[in-house]
N, CA, C and O of each residue as an XYZ file, in Angstrom:
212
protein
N    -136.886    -36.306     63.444
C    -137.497    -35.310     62.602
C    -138.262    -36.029     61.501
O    -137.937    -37.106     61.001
N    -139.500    -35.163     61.137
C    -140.222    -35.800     60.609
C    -140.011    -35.522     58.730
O    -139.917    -34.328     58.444
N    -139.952    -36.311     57.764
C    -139.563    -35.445     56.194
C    -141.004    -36.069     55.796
O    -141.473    -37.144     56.170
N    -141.571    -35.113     54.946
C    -142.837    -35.763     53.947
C    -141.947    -34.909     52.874
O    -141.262    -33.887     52.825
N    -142.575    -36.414     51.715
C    -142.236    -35.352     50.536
C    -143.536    -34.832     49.613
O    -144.715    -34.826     49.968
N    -143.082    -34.475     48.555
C    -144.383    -33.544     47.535
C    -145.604    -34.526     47.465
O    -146.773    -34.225     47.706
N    -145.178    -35.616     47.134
C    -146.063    -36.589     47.188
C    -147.020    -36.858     48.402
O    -148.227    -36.634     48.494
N    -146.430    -37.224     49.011
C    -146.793    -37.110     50.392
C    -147.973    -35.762     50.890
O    -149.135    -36.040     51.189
N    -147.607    -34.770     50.905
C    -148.436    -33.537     50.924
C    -149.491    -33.683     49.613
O    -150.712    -33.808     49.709
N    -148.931    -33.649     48.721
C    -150.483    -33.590     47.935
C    -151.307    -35.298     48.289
O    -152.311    -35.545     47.622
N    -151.058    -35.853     48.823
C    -151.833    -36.773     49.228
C    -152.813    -36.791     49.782
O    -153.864    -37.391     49.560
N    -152.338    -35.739     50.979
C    -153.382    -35.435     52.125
C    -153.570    -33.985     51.886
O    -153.887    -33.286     52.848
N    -153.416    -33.468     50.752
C    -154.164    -32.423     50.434
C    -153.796    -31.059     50.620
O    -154.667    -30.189     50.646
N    -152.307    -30.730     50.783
C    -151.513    -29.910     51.293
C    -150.618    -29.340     49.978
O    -149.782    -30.045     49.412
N    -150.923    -27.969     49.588
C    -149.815    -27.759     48.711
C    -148.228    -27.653     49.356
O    -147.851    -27.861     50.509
N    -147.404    -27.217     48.057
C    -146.215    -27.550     48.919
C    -145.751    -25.733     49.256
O    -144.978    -25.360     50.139
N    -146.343    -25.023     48.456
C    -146.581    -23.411     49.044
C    -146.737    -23.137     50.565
O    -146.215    -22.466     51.455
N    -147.721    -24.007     50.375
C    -148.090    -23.608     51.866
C    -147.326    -23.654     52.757
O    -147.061    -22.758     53.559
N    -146.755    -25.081     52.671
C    -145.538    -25.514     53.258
C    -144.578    -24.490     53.477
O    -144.060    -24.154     54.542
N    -144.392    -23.993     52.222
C    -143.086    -23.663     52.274
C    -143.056    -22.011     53.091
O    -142.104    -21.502     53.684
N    -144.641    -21.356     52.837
C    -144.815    -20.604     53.243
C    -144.500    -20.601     55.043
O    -143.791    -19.758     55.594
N    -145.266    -21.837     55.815
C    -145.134    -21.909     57.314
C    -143.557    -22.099     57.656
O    -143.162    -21.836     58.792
N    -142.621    -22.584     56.603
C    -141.602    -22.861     57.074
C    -140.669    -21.344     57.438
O    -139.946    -21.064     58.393
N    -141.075    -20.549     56.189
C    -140.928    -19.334     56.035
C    -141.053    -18.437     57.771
O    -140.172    -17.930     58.465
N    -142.155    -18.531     57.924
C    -142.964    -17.977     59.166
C    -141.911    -18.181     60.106
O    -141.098    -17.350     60.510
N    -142.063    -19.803     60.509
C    -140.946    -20.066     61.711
C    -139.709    -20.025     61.980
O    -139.229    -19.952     63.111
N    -139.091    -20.070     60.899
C    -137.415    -19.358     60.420
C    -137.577    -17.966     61.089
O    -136.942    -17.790     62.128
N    -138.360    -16.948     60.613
C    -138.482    -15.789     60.974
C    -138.587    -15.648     62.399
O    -137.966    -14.727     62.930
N    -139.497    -16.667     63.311
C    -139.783    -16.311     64.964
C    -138.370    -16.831     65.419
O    -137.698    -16.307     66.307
N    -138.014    -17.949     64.675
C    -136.558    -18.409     65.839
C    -135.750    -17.237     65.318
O    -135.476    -16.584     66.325
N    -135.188    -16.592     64.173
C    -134.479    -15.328     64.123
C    -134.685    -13.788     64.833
O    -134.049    -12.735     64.888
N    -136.070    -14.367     65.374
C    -136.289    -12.735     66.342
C    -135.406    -12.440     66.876
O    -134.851    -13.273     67.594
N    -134.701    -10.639     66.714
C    -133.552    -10.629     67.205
C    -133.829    -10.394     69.027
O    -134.803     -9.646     69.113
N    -133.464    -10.662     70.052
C    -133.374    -10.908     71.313
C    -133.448     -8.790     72.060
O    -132.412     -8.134     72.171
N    -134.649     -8.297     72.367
C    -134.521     -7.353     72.879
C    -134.082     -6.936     74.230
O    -134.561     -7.349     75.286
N    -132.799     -5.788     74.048
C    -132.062     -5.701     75.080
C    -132.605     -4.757     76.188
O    -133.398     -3.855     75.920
N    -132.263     -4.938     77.127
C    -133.009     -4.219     78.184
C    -132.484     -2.869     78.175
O    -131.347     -2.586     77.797
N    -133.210     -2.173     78.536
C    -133.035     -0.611     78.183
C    -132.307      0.005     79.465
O    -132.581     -0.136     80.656
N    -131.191      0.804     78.779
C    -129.874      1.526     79.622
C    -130.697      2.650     80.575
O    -131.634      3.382     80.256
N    -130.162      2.543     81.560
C    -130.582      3.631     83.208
C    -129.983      4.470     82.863
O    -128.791      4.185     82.744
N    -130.389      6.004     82.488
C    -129.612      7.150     82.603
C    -128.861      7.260     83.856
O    -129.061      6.556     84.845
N    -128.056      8.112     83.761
C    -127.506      8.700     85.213
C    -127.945      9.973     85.701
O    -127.816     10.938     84.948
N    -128.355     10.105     86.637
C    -128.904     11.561     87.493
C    -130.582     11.502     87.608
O    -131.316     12.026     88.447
N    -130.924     10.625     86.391
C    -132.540     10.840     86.711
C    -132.598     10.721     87.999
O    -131.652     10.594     88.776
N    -134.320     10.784     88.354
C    -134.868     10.505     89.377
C    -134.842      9.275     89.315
O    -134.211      8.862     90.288
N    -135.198      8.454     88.677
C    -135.289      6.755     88.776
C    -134.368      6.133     88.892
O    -134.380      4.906     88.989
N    -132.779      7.265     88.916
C    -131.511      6.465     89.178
C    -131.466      6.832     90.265
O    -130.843      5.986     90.907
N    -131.872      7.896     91.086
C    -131.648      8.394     92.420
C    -132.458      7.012     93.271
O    -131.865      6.309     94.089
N    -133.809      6.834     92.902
C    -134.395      6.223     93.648
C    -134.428      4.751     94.081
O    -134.840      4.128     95.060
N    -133.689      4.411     92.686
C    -132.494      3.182     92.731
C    -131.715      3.121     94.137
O    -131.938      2.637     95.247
N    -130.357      4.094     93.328
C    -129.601      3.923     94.215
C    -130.174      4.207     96.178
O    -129.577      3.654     97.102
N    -130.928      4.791     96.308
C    -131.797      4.724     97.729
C    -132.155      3.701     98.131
O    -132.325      3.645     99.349
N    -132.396      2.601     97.409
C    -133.332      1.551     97.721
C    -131.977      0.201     97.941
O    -132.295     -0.951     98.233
């Protein structure tokens, strides 16, 4: 893993906001909560045609 520090970033011209902002961002996508697949009623037609198949 890679560390820059403050110094480092304002060197090459990078606030550390910004930073802190993208770190922000990607915390958030790896916490996406995991969407669950959606429950089959019973009796529909699409459970009938299920169970047929």
């Amino acid at each position: 893993m890679l560390v820059v520090t403050e110094a480092g970033l304002l060197v090459v011209g990078i606030e550390s906001v910004v930073v802190q902002a993208m770190v922000a961002v990607r915390k958030r996508q790896v916490e996406a909560p995991v969407q669950k697949q959606p429950a089959q009623r019973a009796g529909t037609k699409q459970a009938m045609l299920i169970a047929m198949l």
